[in-house]
N, C-alpha and C positions, 0 to 999 in steps of 0.2 A: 292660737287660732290659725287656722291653715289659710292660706294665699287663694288666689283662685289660680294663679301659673303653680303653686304646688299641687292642688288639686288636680290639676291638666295633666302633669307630669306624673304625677300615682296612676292616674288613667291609661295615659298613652304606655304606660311599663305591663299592664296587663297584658299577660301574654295570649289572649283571646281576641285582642283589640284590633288586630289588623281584620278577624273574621268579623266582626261587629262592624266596622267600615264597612267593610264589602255590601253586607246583608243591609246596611242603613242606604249607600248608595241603590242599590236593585229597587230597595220600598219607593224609595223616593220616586223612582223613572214607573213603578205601577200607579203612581197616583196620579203623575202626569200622564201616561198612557188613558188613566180613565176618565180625567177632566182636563185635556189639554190646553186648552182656549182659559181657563179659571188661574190655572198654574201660570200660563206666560203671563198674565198680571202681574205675578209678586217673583219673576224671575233673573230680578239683579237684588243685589244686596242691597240698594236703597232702599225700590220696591217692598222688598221684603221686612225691609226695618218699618217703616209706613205703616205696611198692614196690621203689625205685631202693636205699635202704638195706637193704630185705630182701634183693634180688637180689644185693647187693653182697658181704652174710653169706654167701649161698650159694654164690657160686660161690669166697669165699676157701677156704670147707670145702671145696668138692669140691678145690681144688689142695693142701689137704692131706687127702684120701682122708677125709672127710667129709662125703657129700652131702646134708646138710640145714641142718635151722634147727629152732631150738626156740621155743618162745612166748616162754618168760623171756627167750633172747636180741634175740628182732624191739623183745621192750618196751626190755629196757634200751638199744636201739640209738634207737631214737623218744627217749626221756628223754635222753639222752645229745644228740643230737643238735637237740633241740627240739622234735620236729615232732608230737607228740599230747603228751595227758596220758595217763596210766597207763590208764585205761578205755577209751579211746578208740583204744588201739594194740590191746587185747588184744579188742576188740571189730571191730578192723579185720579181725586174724588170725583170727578165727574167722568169720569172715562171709567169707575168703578161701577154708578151709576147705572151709565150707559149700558156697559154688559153685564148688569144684570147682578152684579158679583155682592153690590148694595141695590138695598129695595128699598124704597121711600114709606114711610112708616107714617106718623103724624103730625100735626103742626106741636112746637110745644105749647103749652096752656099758657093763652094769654096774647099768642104774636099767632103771625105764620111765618116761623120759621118751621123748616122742614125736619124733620129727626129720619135717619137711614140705619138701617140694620143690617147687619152680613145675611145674605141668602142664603138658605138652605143647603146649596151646593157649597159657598164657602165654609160653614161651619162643619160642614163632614169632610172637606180637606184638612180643616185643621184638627179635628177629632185623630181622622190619620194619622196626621202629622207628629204628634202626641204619640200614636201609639207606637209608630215607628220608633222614636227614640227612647219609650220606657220599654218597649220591647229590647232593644239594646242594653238597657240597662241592667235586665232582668238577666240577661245572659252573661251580663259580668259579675254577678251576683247571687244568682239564683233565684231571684226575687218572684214577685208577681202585681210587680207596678200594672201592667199594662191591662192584666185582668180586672183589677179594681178598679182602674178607672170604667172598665166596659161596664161591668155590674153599678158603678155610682150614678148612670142615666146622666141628668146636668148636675149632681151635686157636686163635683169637684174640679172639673171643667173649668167654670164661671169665676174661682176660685185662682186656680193655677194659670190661666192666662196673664194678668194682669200683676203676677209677681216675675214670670217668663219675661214678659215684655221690661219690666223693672230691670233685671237680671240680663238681658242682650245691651239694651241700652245704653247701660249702664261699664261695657265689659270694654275692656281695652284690646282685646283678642279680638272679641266680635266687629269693633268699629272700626280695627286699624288690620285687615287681615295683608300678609306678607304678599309682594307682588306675584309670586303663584298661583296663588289662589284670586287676590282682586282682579289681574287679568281675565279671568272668565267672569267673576262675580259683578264687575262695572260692565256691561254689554248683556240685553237682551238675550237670555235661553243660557246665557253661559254658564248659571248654574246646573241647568240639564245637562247639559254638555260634559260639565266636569263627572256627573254624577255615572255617565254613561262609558267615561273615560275608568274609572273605576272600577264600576261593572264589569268592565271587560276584561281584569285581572285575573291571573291565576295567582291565588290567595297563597296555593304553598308553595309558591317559589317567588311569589315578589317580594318579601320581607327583606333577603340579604343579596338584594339584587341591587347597581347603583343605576341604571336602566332597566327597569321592569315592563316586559313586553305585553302589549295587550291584545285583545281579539279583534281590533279596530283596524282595517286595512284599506279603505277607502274613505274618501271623505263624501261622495256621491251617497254610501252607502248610509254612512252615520247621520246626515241629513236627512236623509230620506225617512230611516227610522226614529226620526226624532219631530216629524214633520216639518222640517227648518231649512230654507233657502238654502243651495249648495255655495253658494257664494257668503251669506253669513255664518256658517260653519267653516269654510275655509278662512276668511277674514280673522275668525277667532282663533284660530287653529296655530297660522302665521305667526299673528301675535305672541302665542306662546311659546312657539319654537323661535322665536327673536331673543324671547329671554333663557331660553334653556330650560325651559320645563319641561319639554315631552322632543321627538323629534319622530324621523320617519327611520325603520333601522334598515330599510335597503331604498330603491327608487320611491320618491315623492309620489305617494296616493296610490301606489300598487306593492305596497308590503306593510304591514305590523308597527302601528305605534309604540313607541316608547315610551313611559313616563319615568320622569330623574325623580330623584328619592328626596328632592328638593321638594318637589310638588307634590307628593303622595305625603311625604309630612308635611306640611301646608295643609291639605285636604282634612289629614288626621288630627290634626291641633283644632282646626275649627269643629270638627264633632266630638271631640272631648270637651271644646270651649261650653259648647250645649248641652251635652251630655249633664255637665256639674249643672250649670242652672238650675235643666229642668230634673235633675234628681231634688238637688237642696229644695225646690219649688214644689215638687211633687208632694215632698216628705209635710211641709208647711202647711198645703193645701187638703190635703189628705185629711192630717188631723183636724184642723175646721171644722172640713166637711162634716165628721162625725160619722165614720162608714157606717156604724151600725146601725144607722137609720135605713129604712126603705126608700130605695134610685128613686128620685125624680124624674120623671118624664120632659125633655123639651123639645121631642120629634123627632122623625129618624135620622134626621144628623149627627144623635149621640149613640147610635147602636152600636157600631163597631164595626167591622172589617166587612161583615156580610150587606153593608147600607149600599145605595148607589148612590153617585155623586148628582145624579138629575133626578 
């Protein structure tokens, strides 16, 4: 039985794999382009772990005719799992609340306690989100993961979340990523940031580069187009070039970032970390699901790329 770092490593040898990066970082920065304010919610790796566990509660409730989530549950599941302290989960879920990203649903039968469901706009980021990475997949493969999920409506969806979130949680890659990569991952936007820094690679000459140049030559500018403080974009920037991930390859903030081949594998190790998950998970869910049945409807948050996120 294969490893999950042997699996990484069959991955990251794919010699299409650096254009697969590339193509996952660009998707990423169109989704936050089209739901920015949704995106900066889950945009540190905590964040992001939170959500994947929330989502994960949610959609078990709804397969047994349960569709929410309660605060007491999101915190014991954070506690449980590690990933806030008590204030900081229940501080998460109301600040989710707040903007909209959860909707309050109904009391459960019997109390009032309150049951919350991901919004219409969160559930077509993560329909995305999905497709994003089975589209990757499909390209190292040939496959057509990404179409069947579109034609399965919510059949396979409801399914593959909640083995995803298993599967992150669960990963020693995903919880402990190398300081390259956590330095942007621990801070606000950092993952946009990184994803943006990537972006801006020339795919066929960064591979046997040990400083690969990027399109990135201001920091005013990269803020700007990211809608992020020029001072939290620098702040993050710093810190990286403290550790030798990226640098500036001539005068500071008027010439062409660099990223060290430290960082760019760093980047590439954590989307093959996901990559295996959500393959193994997809393959699992999938069959369940039973394609051959006729898609289930759960609203236009499972259409697929043509959806809007409001």
């Amino acid at each position: 039985m294969q490893t999950e770092e042997s699996k990484i490593e069959r991955m990251l040898a794919h010699p299409a794999f650096d254009q697969v990066v590339h193509a996952l970082a660009s998707g990423f920065l169109e989704v936050q382009q089209a739901a920015p304010r949704l995106t900066s919610q889950f945009s540190t790796q905590q964040r992001w772990l939170l959500s994947h566990a929330a989502l994960s509660r949610y959609f078990r409730g709804v397969s047994a005719s349960r569709p929410g989530l309660t605060r007491r549950e999101f915190v014991e599941d954070a506690l449980a799992h590690r990933l806030a302290s008590r204030n900081t989960a229940q501080a998460f879920f109301a600040e989710s609340l707040k903007y909209g990203i959860l909707l309050p649903t109904k009391a459960v039968a019997g109390s009032v306690t309150l049951l919350a469901a991901p919004a219409p706009a969160a559930l077509w980021a993560l329909n995305e989100w999905y497709l994003a990475h089975l589209s990757a997949l499909d390209a190292l493969d040939d496959g057509d993961r990404a179409a069947r999920l579109r034609a399965s409506g919510s059949k396979i969806l409801p399914r593959l979340q909640p083995v995803v979130s298993d599967g992150l949680l669960a990963s020693r890659v995903i919880r402990t990523p190398v300081p390259d990569y956590a330095v942007f991952a621990s801070v606000d936007e950092g993952g946009t940031l990184m994803d943006r820094l990537i972006a801006g690679l020339d795919v066929a000459t960064a591979r046997d580069e040990e400083r690969a140049v990027t399109g990135v030559t201001s920091v005013s500018a990269l803020a700007r187009s990211l809608d992020l403080s020029r001072t939290h974009a620098g702040r993050t920037l710093a810190a990286a070039i403290a550790l030798g991930s990226l640098g500036w390859s001539g005068a500071a903030g008027r010439s062409p970032l660099w990223l060290s081949r430290s960082f760019r594998t760093g980047y590439a190790h954590m989307q093959a970390a996901k990559l295996v998950i959500i393959g193994d998970a997809f393959d699992q869910a999938a069959a369940v699901a039973g394609e051959d049945a006729r898609p289930a409807i759960l609203g236009a948050a499972f259409a697929g790329r043509s959806s809007s996120p409001c």
